[in-house]
C-alpha positions as CSV (number, residue, x, y, z in Angstrom):
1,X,-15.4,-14.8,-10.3
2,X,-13.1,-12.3,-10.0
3,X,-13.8,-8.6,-11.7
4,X,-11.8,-5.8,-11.5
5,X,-14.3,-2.5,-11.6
6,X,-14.7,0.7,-9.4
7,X,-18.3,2.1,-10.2
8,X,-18.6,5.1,-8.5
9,X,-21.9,7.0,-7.3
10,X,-22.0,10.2,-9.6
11,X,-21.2,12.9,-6.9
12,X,-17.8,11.5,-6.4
13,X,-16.6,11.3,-9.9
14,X,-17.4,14.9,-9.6
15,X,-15.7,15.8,-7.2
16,X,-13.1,13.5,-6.5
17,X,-11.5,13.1,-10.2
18,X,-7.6,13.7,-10.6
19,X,-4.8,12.4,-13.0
20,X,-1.2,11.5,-12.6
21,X,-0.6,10.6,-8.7
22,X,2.8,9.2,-8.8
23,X,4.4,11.8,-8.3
24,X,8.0,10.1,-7.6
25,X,8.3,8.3,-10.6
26,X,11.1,10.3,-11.8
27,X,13.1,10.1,-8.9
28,X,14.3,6.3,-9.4
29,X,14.1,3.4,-11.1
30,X,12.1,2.0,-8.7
31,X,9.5,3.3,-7.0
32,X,6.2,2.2,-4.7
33,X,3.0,1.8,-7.1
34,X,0.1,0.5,-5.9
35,X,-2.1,-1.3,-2.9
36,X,-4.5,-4.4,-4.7
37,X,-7.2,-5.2,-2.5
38,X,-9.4,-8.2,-2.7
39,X,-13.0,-8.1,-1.6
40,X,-16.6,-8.7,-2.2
41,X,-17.8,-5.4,-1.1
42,X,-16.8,-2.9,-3.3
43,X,-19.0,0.1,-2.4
44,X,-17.4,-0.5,1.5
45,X,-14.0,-0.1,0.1
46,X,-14.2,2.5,-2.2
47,X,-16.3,4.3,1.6
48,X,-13.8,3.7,3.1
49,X,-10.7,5.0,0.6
50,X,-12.3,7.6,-0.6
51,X,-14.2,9.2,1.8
52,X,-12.3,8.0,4.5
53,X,-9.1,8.3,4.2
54,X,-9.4,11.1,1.1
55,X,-8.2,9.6,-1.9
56,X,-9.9,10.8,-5.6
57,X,-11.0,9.2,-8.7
58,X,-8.9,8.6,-11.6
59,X,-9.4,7.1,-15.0
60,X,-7.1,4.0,-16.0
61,X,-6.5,3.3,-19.8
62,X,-9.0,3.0,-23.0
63,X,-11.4,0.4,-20.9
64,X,-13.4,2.9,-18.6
65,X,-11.8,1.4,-15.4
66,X,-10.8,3.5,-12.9
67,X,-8.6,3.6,-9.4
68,X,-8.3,5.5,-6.3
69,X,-5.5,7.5,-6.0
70,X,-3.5,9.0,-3.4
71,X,-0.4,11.2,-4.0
72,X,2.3,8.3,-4.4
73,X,0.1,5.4,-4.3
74,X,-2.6,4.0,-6.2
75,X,-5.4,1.2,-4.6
76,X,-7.2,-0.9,-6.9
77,X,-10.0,-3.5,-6.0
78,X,-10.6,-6.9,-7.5
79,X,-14.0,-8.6,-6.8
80,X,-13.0,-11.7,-4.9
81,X,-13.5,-13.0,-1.0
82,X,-10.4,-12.5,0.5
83,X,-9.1,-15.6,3.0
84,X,-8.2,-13.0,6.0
85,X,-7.0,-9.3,6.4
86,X,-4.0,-7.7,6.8
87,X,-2.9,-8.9,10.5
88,X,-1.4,-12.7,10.3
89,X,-0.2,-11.9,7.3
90,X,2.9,-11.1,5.3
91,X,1.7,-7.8,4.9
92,X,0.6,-6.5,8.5
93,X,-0.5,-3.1,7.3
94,X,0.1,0.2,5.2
95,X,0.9,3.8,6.3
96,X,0.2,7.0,4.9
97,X,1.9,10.6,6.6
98,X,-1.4,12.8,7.1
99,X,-1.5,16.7,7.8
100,X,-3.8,16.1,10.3
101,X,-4.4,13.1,11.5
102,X,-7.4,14.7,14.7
103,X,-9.8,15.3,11.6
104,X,-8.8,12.4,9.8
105,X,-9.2,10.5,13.2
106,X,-12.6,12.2,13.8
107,X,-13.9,11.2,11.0
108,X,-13.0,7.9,10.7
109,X,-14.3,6.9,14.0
110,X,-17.8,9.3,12.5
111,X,-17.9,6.3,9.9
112,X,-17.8,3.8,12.2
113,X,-14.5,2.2,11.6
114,X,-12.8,0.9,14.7
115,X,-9.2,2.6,16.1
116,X,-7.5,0.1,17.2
117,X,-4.7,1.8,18.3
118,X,-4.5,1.0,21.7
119,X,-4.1,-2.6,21.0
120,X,-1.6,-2.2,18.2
121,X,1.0,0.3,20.2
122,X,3.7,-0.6,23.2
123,X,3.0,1.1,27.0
124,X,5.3,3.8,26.2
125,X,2.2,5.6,23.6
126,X,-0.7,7.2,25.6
127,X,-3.5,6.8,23.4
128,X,-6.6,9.1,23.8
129,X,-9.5,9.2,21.4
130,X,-7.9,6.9,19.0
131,X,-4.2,8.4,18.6
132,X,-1.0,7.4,20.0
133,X,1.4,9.8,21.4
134,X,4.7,9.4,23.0
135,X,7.0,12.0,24.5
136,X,9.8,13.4,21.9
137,X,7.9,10.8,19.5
138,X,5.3,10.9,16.7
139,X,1.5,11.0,16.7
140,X,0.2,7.7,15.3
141,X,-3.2,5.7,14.7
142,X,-4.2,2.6,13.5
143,X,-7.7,1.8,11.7
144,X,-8.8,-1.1,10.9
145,X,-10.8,-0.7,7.4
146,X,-13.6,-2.8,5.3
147,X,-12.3,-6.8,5.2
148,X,-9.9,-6.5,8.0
149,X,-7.5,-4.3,6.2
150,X,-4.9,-2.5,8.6
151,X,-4.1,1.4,7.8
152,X,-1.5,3.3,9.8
153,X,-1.9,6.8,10.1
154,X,1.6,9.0,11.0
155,X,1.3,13.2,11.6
156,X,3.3,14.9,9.7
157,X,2.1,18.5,9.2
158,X,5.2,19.9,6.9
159,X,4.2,17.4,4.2
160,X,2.8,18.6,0.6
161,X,-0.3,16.8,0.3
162,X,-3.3,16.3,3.0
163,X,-2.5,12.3,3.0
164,X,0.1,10.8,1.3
165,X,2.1,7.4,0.8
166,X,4.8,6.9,3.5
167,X,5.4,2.7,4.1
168,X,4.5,-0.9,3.7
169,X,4.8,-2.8,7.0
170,X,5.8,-6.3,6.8
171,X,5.6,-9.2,9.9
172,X,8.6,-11.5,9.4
173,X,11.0,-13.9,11.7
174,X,13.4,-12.9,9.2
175,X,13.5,-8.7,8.6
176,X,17.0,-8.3,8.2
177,X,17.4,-10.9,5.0
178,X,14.2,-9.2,4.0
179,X,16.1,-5.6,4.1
180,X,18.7,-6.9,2.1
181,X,16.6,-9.0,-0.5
182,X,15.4,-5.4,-1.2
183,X,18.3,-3.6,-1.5
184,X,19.9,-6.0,-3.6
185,X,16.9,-6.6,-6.0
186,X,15.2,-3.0,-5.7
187,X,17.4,-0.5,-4.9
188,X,16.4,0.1,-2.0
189,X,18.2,2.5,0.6
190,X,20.0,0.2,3.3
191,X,18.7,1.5,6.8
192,X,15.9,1.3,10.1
193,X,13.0,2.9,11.2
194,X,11.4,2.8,14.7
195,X,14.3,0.6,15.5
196,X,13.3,-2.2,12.9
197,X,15.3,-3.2,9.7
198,X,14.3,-0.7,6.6
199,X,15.0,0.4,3.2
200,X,14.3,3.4,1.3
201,X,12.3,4.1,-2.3
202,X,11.8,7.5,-3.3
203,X,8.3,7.1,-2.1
204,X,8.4,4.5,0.4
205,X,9.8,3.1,3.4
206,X,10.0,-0.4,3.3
207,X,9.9,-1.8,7.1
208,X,10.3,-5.3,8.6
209,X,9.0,-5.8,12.2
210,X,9.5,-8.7,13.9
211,X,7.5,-11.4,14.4
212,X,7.9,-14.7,16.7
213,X,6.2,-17.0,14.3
214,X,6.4,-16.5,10.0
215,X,3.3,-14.9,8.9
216,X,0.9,-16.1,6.4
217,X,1.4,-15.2,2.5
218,X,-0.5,-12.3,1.0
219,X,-1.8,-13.6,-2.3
220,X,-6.1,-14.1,-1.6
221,X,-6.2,-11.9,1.3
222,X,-7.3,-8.9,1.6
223,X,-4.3,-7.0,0.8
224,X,-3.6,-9.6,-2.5
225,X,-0.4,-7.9,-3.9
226,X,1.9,-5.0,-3.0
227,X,2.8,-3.2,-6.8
228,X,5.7,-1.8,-7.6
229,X,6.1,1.1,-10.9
230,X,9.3,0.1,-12.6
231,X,11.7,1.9,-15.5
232,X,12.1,-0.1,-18.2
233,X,10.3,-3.1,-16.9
234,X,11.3,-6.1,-19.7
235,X,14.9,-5.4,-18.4
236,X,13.9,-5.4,-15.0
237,X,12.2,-8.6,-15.2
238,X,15.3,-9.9,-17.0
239,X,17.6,-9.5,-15.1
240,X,15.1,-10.9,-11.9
241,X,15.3,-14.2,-14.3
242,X,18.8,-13.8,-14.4
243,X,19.5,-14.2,-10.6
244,X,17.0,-17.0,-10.3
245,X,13.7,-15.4,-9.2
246,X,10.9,-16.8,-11.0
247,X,8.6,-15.1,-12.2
248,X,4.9,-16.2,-11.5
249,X,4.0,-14.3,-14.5
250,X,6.4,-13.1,-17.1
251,X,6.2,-9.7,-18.6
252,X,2.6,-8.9,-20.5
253,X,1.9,-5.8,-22.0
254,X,-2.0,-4.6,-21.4
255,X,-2.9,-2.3,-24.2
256,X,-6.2,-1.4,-23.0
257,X,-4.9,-0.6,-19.8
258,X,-1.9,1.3,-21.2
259,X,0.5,-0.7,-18.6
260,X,2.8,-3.5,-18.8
261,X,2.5,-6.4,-15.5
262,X,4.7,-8.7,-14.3
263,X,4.4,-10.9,-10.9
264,X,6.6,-12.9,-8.4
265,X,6.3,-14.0,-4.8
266,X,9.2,-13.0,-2.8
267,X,10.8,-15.5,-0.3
268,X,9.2,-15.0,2.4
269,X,5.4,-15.1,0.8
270,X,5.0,-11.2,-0.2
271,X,3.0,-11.6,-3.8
272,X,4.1,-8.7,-5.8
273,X,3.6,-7.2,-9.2
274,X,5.5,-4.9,-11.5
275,X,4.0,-2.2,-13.9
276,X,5.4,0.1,-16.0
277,X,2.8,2.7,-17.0
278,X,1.0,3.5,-14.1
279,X,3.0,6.9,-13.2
280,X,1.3,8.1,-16.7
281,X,-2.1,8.2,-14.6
């Protein structure tokens, strides 16, 4: 059985509650909207977003659902045993840009979740206490959350927000016909990051590591679908028809919700959904 719900322990929806986290969505057509986890243990995942990594509460439509949000991303959680985590699959992990990622560190490692950034980074990183330097580089740190799921943590202390959005890192023998899959379908900005094949949303980066062997699809793990908040969705979706991509489900408007889905799997195994409506929370 699969349920989507976030029932949250009183003190949090007190002080955690905000509205309208999508801050970017006027800034393209296209831009990144959400992280769908799967998993059987709600209360650890909402630990481990909220308190965690710092992400609040915020109402979602006429139901009495809610989400976690972050500024320029939005995680929801779906009741259902995921197959594997992040690593292995399509998917490898997520990043957010952090203020300061010591404290975030600190208290991540307070909460018992495992740094595994050691074992995620080249020789050229010393890593001490759980974070990653190089010289004339940038301060990173991998956690690895509840059901296996893979967060990258980047320092960036002249952003606006605590915590914020900043890529989705995909594992592929193939990150260059990835790149431009993107660009041509989404808009995205043809370029590289850390020396990998990349393109740009307003609110994302969109990066393709390599990988020796092709990684698993995403849908039933723990990371089930990447989301993406679209302009004028119905068109978008037709003209995704009109170049051949199938749609695994065709445009649906959710009333209660206040939204309107679509969903495809890419290529290469990345499931994905569209909403339109999601900026409005």
């Amino acid at each position: 059985m699969k349920r989507l719900l976030i029932p949250l322990l009183s003190l949090l929806l007190l002080s955690n509650t905000v509205s309208a986290q999508l801050y970017s969505a006027d800034k393209g057509r296209v831009i990144y909207g959400h992280h769908h986890v799967n998993t059987t243990d709600i209360a650890a995942q909402q630990r481990f977003w909220i308190e965690g990594l710092g992400g609040k509460i915020a109402p979602w439509g006429s139901s009495g659902r809610e989400l976690i949000a972050f500024p320029d991303v939005l995680v929801l959680l779906t009741e259902s045993e995921p197959t594997m985590g992040t690593r292995g699959t399509m998917v490898n992990h997520v990043g957010f840009e952090t203020q300061d990622i010591v404290a975030d560190v600190n208290r991540l490692k307070a909460m018992g979740y495992p740094m595994i950034t050691r074992e995620e980074l080249p020789d050229t990183y010393e890593v001490v206490d759980g974070i990653g330097k190089r010289v004339a580089g940038n301060t990173i740190a991998y956690v690895l959350g509840p059901d296996d799921i893979k967060v990258e943590l980047i320092e960036n202390r002249q952003i606006d927000y605590p915590i914020q959005m900043h890529h989705i890192h995909w594992a592929t023998t193939e990150g260059e016909a990835m790149r431009a899959w993107y660009v041509e379908h989404f808009g995205a900005e043809f370029g590289s990051r850390i020396g990998q094949p990349a393109g740009q949303l307003p609110n994302v980066n969109l990066t393709f590591a390599p990988s020796e062997t092709q990684p698993l699809p995403t849908k039933g793990t723990a990371l089930d679908h990447i989301g993406f908040e679209i302009e004028n969705l119905k068109a978008f979706c037709d003209e995704l028809e009109a170049k051949g991509i199938k749609l695994d489900r065709g445009y649906t408007e959710i009333a209660a919700l206040g939204i309107a889905i679509a969903f495809f799997t890419d290529p290469w195994g990345t499931y994905v959904e569209l909403t339109e409506g999601l900026d409005k929370i």
